[in-house]
MIGUVO-667706 format. One line per field, with one value per residue (C-alpha): residue in one letter; chain; y, x, z. Coordinates in pm, 1 decimal, m for minus. Example, Ala and Ser with C-alpha at 12.3 -4.5 7.8 and 13.67 -1.06 7.14 Angstrom:
residues 2
res = a,s
chain = A,A
Y = m450.0,m106.0
X = 1230.0,1367.0
Z = 780.0,714.0
end
This chain:
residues 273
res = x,x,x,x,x,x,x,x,x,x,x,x,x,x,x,x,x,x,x,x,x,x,x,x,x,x,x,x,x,x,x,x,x,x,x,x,x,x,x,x,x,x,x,x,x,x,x,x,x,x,x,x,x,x,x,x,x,x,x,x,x,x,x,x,x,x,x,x,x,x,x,x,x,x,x,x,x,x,x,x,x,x,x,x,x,x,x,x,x,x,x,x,x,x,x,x,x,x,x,x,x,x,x,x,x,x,x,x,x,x,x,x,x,x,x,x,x,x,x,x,x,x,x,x,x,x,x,x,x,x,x,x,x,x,x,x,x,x,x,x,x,x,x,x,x,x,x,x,x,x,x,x,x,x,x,x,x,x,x,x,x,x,x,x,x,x,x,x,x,x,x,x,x,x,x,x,x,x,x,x,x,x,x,x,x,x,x,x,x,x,x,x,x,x,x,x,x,x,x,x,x,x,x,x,x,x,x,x,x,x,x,x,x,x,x,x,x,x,x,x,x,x,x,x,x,x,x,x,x,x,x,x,x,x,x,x,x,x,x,x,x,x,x,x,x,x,x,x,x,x,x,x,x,x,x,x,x,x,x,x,x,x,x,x,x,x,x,x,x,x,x,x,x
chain = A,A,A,A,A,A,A,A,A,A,A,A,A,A,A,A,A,A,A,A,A,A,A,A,A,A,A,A,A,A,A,A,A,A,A,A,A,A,A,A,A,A,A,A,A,A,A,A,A,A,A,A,A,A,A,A,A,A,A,A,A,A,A,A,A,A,A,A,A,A,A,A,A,A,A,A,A,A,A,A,A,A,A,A,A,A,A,A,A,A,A,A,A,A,A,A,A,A,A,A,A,A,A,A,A,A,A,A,A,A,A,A,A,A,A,A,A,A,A,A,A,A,A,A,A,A,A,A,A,A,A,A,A,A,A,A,A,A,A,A,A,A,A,A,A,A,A,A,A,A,A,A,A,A,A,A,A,A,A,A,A,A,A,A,A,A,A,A,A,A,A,A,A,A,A,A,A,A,A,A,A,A,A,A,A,A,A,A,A,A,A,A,A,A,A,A,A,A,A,A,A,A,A,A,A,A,A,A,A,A,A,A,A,A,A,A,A,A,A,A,A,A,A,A,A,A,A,A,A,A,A,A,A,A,A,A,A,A,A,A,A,A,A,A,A,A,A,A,A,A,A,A,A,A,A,A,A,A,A,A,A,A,A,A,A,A,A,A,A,A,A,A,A
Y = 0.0,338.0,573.2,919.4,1127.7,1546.8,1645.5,1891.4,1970.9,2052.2,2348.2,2542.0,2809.2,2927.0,3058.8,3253.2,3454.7,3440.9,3297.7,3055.8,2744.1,2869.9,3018.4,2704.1,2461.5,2679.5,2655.1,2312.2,1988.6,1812.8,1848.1,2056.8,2188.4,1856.6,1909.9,1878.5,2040.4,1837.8,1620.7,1665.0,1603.7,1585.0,1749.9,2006.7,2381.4,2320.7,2529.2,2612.3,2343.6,2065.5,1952.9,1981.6,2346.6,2218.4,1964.1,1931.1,1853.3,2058.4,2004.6,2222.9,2418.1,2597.4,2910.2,2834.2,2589.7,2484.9,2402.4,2123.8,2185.7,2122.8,2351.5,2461.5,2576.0,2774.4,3114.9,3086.2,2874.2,3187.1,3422.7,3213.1,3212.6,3596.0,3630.7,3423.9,3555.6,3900.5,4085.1,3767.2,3786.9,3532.8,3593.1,3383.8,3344.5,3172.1,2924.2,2912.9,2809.8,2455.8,2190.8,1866.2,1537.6,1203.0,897.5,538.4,212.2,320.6,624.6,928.0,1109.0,1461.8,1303.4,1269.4,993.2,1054.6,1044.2,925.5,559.1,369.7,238.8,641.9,628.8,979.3,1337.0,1559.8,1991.4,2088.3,2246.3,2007.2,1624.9,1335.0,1185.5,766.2,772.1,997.3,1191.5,924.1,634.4,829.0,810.7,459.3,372.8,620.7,455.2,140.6,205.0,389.6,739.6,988.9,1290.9,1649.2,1732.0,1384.3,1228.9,1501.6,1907.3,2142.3,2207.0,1891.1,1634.8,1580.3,1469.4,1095.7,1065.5,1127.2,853.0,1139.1,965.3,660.4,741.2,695.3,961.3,1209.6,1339.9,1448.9,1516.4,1433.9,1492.2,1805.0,2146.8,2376.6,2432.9,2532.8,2277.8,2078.2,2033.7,1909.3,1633.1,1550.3,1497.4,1267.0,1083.5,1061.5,937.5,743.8,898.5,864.1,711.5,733.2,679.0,611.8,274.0,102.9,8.8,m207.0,m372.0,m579.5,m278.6,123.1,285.3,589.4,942.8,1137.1,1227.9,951.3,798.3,466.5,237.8,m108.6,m152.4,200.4,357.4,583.8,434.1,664.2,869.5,755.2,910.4,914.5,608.2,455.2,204.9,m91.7,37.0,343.9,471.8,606.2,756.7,540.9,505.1,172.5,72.7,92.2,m63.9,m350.4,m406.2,m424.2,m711.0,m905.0,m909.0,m1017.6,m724.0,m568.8,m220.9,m68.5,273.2,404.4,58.5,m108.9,m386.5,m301.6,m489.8,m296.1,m311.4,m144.7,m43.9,m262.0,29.5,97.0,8.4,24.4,m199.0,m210.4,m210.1
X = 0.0,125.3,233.7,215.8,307.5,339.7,652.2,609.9,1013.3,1063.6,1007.7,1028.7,1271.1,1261.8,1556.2,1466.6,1651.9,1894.8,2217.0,2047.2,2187.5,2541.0,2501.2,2382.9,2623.9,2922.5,2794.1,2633.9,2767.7,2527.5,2528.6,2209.2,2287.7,2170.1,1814.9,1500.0,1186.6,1089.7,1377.6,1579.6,1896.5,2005.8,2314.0,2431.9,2567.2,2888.7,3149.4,3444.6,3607.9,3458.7,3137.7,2786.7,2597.8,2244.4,2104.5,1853.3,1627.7,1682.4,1397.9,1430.4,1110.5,993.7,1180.0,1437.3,1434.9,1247.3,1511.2,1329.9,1510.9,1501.5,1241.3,1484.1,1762.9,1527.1,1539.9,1966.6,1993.4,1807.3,2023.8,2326.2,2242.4,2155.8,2453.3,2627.3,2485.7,2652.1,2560.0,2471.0,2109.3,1938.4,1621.3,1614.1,1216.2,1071.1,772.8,487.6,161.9,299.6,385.1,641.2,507.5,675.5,557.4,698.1,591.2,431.1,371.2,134.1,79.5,294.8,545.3,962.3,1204.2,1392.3,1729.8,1913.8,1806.0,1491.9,1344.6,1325.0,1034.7,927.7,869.4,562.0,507.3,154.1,m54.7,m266.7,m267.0,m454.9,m225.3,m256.9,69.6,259.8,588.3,739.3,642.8,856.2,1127.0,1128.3,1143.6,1443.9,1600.4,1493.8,1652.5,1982.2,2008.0,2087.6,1940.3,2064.1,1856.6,1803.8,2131.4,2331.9,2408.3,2502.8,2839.6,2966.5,3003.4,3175.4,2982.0,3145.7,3033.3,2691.5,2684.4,2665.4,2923.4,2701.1,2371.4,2392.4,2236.3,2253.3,2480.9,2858.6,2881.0,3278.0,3338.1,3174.2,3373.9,3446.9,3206.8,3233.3,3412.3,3505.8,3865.7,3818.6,3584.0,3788.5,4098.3,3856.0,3745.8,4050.7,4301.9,4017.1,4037.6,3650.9,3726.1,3398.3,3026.1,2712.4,2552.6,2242.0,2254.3,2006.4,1920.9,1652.0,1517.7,1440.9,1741.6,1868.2,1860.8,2047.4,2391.3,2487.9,2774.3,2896.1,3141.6,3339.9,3551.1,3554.3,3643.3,3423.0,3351.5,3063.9,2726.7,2404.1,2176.4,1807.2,1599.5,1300.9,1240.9,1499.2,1628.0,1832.2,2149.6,2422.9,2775.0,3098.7,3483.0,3462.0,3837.9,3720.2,3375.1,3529.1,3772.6,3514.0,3276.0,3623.0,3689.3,3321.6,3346.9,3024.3,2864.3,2675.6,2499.0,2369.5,2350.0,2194.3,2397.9,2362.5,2434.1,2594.9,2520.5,2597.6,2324.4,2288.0,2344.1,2710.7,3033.1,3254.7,3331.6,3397.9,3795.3
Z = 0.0,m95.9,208.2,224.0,505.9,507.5,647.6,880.8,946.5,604.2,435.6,32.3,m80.4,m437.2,m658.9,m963.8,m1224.1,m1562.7,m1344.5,m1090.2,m1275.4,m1280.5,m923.5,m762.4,m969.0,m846.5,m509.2,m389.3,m375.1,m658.5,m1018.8,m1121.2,m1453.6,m1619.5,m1452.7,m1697.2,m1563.1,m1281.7,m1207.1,m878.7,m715.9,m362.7,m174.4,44.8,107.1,278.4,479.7,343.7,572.7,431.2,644.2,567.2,694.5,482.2,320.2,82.8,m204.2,m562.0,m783.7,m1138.4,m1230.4,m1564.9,m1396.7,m1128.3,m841.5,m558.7,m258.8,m41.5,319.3,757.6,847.2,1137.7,833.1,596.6,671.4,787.2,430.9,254.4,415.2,295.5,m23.9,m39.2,74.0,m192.6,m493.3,m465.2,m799.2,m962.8,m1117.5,m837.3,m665.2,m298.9,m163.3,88.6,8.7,284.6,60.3,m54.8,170.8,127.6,141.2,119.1,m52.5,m13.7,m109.5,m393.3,m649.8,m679.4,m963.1,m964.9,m781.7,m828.9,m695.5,m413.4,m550.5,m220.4,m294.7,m472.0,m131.8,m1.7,m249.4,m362.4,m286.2,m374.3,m319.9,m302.4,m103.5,12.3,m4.2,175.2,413.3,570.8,746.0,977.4,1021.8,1270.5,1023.3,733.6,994.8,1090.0,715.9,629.4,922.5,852.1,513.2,648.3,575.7,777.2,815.2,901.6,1239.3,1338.9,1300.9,1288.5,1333.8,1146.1,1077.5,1213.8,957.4,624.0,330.2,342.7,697.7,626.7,290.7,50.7,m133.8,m165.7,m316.1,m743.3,m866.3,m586.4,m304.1,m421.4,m787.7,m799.0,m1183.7,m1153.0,m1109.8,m771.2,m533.8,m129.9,9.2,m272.6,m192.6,119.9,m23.4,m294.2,m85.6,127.7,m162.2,m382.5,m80.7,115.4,451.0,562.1,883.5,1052.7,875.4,982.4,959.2,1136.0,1516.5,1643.0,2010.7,2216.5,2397.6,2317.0,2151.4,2355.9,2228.4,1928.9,2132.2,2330.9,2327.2,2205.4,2401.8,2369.2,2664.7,2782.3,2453.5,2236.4,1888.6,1788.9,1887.1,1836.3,1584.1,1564.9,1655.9,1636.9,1875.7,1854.5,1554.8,1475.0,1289.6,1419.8,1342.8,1379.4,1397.3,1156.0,1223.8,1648.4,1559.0,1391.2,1612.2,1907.1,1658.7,1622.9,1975.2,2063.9,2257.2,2390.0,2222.0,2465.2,2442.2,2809.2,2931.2,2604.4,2442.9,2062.5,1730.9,1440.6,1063.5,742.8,523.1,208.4,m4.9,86.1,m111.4,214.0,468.2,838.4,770.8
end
């Protein structure tokens, strides 16, 4: 049965004018200049140091782009990219009539993929739309799934591109054959010499998961923090050479006082060493 859920934590920015391709493909980490009408990409605004300030959704239009981003990063993301364009012919506006809906299991009419993997299903922009599922059940599935999520899993500002699987999704993420943008060196040098030393991957246990921030041990030594969770299920963000040292061992992973299992999603290309 097809799901659809509105997401209330997400919300519309719009980009307008004769240089908004070049601005945004000079700036972002995915390759928009490709875009048809209606076809999207996912990636991020990034500091200058590497590690991911937004995240979102870039979906071409007849004249622009809709940006599909955390509710709680709008209005700084708008600023940011007003403050980008400089003299460049760019309009930056804030959406508030049309909402963001997700759709999984199934398609709706109007609808475009979510470019992150096929089992993330789809996105939709309207104004209205019946819903039969809720926020929290478009969670468990992205989790269920494995992607992370700026918000959730992670703050801004505090994690490179690789960490977060950006470098893993086909079609979407880090554009690597594509030319400079904020950042890029950083994430090249990460990519080209294979330095990602910590990622996230899926952490299960037998009881409730504890909450975004705490930390993970083997033998009284950090190997990651957890992420979001739902239920017994969650992600969260690891050292893989301390993680796999800890499954070799049969050493316990324990997250305030929960024994947890460790996975990689099936997605992935890496492995735990």
């Amino acid at each position: 049965m097809t799901k659809i859920a509105r997401l209330t934590n997400r919300m519309l920015i719009r980009l307008t004018g004769d240089d908004v391709v070049d601005f945004l493909q000079n700036l972002i980490t995915c390759d928009v200049s490709g875009l048809e009408v209606g076809q999207s990409s996912f990636g991020a605004l990034l500091s200058p140091q590497g590690k991911i300030l937004y995240e979102f959704f870039v979906q071409r239009q007849a004249k622009g782009y809709l940006i599909d981003c955390a509710m709680s990063g709008r209005d700084e993301l708008a600023k940011k990219l007003q403050f980008y364009k400089l003299r460049a012919d760019v309009t930056v506006e804030t959406i508030d009539d049309q909402h963001v809906f997700a759709v999984w299991n199934g398609k709706i009419e109007g609808s475009f993929p979510d470019t992150r993997h096929e089992q993330m299903g789809s996105r939709i922009f309207a104004n209205e739309l019946e819903t039969n599922a809720s926020e929290v059940d478009w969670h468990k599935h992205r989790i269920d799934v494995g992607i992370p999520e700026l918000g959730p899993d992670f703050a801004s500002g505090n994690v490179f591109p690789h960490e977060a699987l950006m470098d893993q999704y086909e079609n979407a993420g880090v554009d690597f054959s594509k030319g400079c943008y904020v950042g890029q060196e950083v994430v090249s040098r990460m990519q080209h010499r294979g330095t990602a030393r910590s990622r996230f991957v899926k952490i299960s246990a037998q009881e409730e998961l504890p909450q975004m921030g705490c930390e993970i041990r083997s033998r009284d030594r950090k190997i990651g923090t957890m992420g979001s969770s739902a239920g017994q299920s969650g992600l969260a963000l690891l050292r893989l050479d301390r993680a796999n040292e800890a499954m070799k061992n049969s050493a316990d992973i324990i997250c305030d006082q929960t024994i947890a299992t460790l996975s990689l999603p099936k997605f992935v290309n890496f492995g735990w060493s």
